[in-house]
C-alpha positions as CSV (number, residue, x, y, z in Angstrom):
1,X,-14.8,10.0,-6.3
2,X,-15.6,7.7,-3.5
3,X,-14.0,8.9,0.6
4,X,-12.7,5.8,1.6
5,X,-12.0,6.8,5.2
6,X,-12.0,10.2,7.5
7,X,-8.8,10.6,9.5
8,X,-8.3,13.0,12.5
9,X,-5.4,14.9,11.4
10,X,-3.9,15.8,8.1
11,X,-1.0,13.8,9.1
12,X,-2.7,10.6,9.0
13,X,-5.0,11.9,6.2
14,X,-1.3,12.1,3.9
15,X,0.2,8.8,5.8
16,X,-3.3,6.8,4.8
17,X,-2.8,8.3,0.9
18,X,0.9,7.6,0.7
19,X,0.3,4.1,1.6
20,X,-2.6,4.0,-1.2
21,X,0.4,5.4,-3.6
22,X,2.7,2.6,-2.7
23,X,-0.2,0.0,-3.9
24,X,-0.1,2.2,-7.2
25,X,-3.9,3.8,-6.0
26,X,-3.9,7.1,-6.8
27,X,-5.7,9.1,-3.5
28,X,-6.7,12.6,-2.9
29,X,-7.5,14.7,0.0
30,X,-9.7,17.7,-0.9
31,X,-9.7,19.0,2.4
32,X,-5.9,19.7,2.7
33,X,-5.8,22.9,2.3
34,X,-8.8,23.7,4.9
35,X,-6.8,21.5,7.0
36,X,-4.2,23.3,6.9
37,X,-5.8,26.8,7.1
38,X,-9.0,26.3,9.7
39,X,-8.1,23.0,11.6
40,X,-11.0,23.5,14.1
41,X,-13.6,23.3,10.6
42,X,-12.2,19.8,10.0
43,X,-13.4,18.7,13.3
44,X,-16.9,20.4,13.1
45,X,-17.2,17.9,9.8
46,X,-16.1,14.7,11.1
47,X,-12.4,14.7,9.5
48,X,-10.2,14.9,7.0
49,X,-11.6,12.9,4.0
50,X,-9.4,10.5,1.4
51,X,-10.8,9.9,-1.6
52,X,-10.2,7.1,-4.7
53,X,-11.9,7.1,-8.1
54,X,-15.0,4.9,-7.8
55,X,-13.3,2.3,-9.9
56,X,-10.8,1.4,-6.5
57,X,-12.4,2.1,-4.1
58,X,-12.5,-2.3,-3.4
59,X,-8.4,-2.4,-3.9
60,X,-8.2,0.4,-1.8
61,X,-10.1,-0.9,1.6
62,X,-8.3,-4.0,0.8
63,X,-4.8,-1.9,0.8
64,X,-5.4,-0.2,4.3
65,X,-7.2,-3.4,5.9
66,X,-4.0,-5.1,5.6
67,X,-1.6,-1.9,6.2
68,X,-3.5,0.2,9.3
69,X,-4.4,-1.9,12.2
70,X,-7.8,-1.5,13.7
């Protein structure tokens, strides 16, 4: 599993992966739960990570740099 980006809230973390599942990319976020549970943790580590299999991780960036503005 590669993290293809770190959002700031779990709400972007699950906007950012249901994007990813429109492009048929399968995307996790292993830190839902804690995000849910302990928000103030997620901060401490620098976000909410969104991860592909290492295999699309290079149709994945290309997916959000066309979807998410800078």
């Amino acid at each position: 599993m590669t993290t293809i980006t770190k959002c700031g809230d779990l709400q972007q973390a699950l906007l950012v992966k249901s994007i990813l599942a429109g492009s048929g990319i399968e995307a996790f976020v292993p830190d839902e739960l804690t995000a849910q549970n302990a928000p103030p943790y997620m901060w401490a580590t620098g976000g909410i990570r969104v991860q592909v299999e290492d295999d699309q991780v290079e149709a994945a960036r290309k997916v959000l740099n066309s979807q998410i503005p800078s």
